[in-house]
C-alpha positions in Angstrom: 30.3 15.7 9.4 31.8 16.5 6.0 29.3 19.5 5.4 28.4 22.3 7.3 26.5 24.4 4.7 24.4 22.7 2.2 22.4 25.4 0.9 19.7 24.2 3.7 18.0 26.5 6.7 20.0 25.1 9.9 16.7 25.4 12.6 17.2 23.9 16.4 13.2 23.1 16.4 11.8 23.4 13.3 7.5 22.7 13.0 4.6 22.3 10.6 2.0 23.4 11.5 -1.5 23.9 9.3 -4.8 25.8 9.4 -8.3 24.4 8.1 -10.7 26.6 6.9 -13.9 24.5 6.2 -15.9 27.8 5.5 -13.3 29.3 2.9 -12.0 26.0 1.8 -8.6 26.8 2.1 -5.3 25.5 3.9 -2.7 27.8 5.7 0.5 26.1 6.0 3.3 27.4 7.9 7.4 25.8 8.4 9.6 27.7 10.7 10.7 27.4 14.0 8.3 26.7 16.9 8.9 30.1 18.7 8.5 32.1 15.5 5.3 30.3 14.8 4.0 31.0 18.3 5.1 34.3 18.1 3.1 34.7 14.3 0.0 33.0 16.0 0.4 35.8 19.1 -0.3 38.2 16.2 3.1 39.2 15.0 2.6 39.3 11.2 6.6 40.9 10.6 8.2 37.7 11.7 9.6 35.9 9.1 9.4 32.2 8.3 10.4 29.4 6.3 7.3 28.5 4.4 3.9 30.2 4.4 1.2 29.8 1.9 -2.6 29.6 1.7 -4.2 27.1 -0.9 -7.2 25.2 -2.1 -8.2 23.4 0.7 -6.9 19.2 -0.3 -4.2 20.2 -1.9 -1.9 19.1 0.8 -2.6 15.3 0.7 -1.5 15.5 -2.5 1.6 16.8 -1.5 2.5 13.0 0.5 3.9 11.9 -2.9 6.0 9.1 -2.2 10.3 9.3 -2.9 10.9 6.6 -1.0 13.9 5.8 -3.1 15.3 9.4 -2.7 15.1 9.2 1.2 16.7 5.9 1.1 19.9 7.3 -0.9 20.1 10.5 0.9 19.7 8.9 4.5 22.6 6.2 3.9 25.0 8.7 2.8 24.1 11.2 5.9 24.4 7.9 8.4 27.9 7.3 7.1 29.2 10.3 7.3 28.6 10.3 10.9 30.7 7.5 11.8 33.2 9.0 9.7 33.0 7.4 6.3 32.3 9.8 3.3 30.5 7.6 0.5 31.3 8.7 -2.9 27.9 9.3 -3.5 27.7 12.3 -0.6 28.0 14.7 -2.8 25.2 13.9 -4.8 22.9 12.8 -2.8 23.1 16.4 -0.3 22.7 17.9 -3.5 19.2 15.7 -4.1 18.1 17.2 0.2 18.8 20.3 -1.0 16.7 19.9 -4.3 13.8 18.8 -1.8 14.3 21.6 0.5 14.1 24.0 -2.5 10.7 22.7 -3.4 6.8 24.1 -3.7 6.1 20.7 -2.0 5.6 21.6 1.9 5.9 18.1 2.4 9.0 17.4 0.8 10.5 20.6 2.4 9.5 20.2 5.9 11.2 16.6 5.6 14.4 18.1 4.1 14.4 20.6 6.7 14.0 18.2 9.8 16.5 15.4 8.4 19.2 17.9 7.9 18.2 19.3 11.8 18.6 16.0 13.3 21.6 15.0 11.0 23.3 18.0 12.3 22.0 17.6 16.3 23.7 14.2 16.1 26.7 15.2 14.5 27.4 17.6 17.6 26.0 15.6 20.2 25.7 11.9 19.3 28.1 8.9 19.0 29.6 6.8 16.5 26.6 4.8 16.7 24.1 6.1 13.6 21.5 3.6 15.2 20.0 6.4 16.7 19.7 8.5 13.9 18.3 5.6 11.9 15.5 5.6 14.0 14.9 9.3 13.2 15.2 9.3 10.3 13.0 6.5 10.1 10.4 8.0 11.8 10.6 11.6 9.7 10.6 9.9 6.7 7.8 7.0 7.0 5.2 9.6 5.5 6.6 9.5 2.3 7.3 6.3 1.9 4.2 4.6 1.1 1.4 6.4 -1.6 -1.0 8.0 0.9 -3.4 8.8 -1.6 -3.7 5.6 -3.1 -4.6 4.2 0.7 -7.0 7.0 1.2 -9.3 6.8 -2.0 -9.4 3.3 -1.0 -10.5 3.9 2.1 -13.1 6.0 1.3 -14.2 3.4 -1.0 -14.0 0.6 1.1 -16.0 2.7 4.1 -17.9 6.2 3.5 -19.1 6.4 7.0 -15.5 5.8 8.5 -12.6 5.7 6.2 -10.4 6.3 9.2 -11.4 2.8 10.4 -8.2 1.6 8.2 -5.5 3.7 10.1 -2.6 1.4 11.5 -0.4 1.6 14.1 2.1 3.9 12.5 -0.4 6.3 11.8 -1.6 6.2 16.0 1.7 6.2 17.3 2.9 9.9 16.6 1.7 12.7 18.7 0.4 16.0 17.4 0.0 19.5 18.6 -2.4 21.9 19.1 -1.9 25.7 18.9 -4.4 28.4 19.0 -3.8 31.8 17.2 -4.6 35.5 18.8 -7.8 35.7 16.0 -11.2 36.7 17.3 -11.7 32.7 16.1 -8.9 31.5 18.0 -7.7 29.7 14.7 -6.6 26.2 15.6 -3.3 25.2 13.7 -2.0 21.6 14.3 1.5 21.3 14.5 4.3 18.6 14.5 7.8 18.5 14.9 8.4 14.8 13.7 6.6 12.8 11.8 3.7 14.2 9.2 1.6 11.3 9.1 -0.1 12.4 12.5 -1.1 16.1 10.1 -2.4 13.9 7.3 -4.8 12.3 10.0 -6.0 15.5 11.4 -6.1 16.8 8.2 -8.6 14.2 7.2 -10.8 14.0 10.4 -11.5 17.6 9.8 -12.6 17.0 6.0 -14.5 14.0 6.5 -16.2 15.5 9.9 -17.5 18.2 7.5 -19.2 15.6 5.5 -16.5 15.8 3.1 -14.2 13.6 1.3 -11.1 13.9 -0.8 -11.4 13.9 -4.8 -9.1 14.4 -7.6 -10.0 16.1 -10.1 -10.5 14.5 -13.8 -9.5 17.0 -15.4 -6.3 18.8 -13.8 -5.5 16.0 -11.8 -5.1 18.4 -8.6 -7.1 17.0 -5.1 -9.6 18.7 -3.7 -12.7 18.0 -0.8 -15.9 18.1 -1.7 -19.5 16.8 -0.9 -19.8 13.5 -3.0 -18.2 10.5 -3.5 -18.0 7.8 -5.8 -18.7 9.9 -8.8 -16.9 12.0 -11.2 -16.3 15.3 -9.5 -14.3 18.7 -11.2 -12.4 21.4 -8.5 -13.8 23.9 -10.3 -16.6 24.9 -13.2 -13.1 26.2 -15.5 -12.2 22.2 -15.3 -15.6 21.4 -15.7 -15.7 23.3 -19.4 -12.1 21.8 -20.1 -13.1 18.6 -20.1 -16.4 19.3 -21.7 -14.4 20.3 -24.5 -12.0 17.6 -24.6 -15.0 14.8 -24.3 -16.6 16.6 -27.2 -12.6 16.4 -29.0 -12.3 12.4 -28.4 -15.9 11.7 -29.2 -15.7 13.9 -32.7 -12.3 12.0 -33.4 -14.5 8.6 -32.9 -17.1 9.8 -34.8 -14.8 10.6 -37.9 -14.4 7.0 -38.1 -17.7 6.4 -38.2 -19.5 6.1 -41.6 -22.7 6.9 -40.8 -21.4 9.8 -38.4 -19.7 11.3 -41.3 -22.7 11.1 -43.3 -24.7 12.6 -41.2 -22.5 16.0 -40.3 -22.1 16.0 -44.5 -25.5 16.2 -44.6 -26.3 18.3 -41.7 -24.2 21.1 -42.6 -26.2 20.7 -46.5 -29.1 21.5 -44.6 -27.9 24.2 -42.1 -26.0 26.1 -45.2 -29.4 25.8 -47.4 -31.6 27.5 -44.1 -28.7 30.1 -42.9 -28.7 31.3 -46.8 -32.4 31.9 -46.2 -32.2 33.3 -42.6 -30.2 35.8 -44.4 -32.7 36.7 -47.2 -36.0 38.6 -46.5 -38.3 35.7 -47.0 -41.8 36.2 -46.3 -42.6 34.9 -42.4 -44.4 31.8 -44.1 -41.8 30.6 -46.4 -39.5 31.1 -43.4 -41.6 28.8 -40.9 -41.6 26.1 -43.5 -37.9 26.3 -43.6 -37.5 26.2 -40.3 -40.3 23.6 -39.3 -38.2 21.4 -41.8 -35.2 21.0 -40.5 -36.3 20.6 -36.7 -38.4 18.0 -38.3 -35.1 16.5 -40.1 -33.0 17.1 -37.0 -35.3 15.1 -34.8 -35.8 12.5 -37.0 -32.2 11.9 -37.5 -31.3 11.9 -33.8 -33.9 9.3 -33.1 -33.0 7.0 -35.9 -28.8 7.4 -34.5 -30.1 6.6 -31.1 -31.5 3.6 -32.6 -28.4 2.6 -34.4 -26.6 2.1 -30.8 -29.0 -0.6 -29.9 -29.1 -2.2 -33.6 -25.7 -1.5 -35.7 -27.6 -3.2 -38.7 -29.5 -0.1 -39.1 -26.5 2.2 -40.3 -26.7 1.2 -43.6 -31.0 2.5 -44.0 -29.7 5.6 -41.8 -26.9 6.9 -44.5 -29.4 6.0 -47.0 -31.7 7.8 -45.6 -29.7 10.7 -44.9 -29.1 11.0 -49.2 -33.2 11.1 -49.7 -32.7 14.7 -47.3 -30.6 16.2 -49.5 -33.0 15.8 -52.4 -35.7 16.6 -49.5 -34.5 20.3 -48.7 -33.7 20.9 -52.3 -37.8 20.3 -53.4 -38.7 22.2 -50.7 -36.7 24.9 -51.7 -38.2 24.3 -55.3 -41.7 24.8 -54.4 -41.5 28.1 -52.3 -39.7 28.9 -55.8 -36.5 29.8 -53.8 
């Protein structure tokens, strides 16, 4: 073993473990080792662990993003050093574990955590022979080696009723734990203290036994459960606006290539200039409701003849010529209430 202290938490038994709250829609995720998380679910609030944080409930199947390249580089090096050959890339590569282990992903951390847990058990207790350890590692590492997300909108595609129906072997041959905290709820945390693939499937029975399903959101790009699937869903009404907006930006910047499109906001704001100018001068009521009846009249009239151009593009053309006769239109009636 050529490193003792890589800037990682050494842990003898070292767990994840997470909360579901299906009411709140939240997730409480918690990394440390097993007797401190016992003792935190006992109702000891002052002991300290390695990772704790409540989120959005989703967010942690987002967190399986795949670096199976990463894990590949950083396992080789750790399995040579144990049979006592340094590769020149050691260096580098426990500085890449200890950039996982530093990370807001719970995923990624957990996995640093446990590799360099059983790197180190089998340094002082193991062989020559990094078979072992392959194995391990192997089996820590499979969750993030593959794009879980990817396979799990594609489930829910492919099967509403039971998306779980396309779990492999892999993911039914790791076991997973079940503690219960001191809460008047007895709060049920599942915990593992290998491989995470056996969380992401506990994870997802809960959501889809709500009568949820995973989404991502359009506009952020964050996941999140909710009620519906197959259609375009937002994790929140701020996202909702955002891309409101940003529809409204794209189709504004399609419209400005539109000839007709551009005639028609020329000649909308004509009109809307001409009637705010009156709005703003003490008209008498029936002058002012002659204005006004006007231009719903025009602004109904020109929606329905745009409408009409999306079935029959040969109809631009009339449209922006009829869009010039309303200038002259406002401008007469203007004339004859002697405006």
């Amino acid at each position: 073993m050529f490193s003792t202290d890589p800037g990682i938490q050494t842990t003898e038994n070292c767990v994840f473990a997470v909360l579901l709250d299906m009411r709140k829609k939240t997730e409480n995720i918690l990394i440390g080792e097993l007797k401190d998380i016992k003792r935190r679910l006992d109702g000891f609030s002052d002991v300290k662990l390695l990772y704790e944080k409540t989120r959005d409930l989703g967010r942690l199947i987002m967190d399986f993003t795949p670096i199976a390249e990463d894990l590949t580089n950083i396992r080789a090096v750790l399995l040579d050093s144990v049979t006592g050959s340094r590769s020149p890339y050691y260096d580098r590569e426990i500085g890449n574990l200890e950039r996982l282990y530093s990370s807001d992903n719970p995923i990624h951390r957990f996995t640093a955590l446990l590799m360099w847990q059983e790197y180190q058990r089998y340094c002082l207790f193991g062989t020559k022979d990094s078979g072992a350890l392959f194995d391990v590692f192997d089996d820590i590492t499979l969750a993030l080696r593959f794009n879980l997300i990817d396979n799990v909108k594609n489930w829910q595609e492919q099967n509403r009723k039971s998306p779980l129906a396309y779990l492999d072997n892999d993911f039914r041959k790791y076991p997973i734990l079940l503690y219960y905290g001191s809460d008047k709820n007895a709060s049920e945390y599942a915990v593992t203290d290998k491989s995470l693939l056996p969380i992401a499937v506990y994870y997802l029975k809960q959501v889809y036994g709500s009568g949820r399903y995973i989404q991502t959101c359009p506009a952020c790009g964050n996941s999140f459960v909710a009620k519906t699937i197959g259609m375009t869903t937002f994790c929140s009404d701020k996202c909702r606006r955002v891309q409101g907006k940003e529809s409204k930006r794209r189709f504004d910047e399609r419209a400005r290539e539109i000839p007709y499109e551009r005639a028609y906001k020329n000649t909308y704001m004509y009109w809307y200039n001409k009637v705010k100018k009156c709005r703003d001068m003490d008209l008498p009521p029936y002058k002012m409701d002659k204005i006004e009846t006007a231009f719903t009249t025009f602004s109904k009239e020109s929606s329905k003849r745009k409408k009409a151009i999306r079935k029959d593009k040969d109809l631009a053309s009339e449209y922006e010529t009829w869009l010039l006769v309303q200038r002259d239109a406002i401008d007469d009636l203007l004339g004859k209430l002697k405006i």
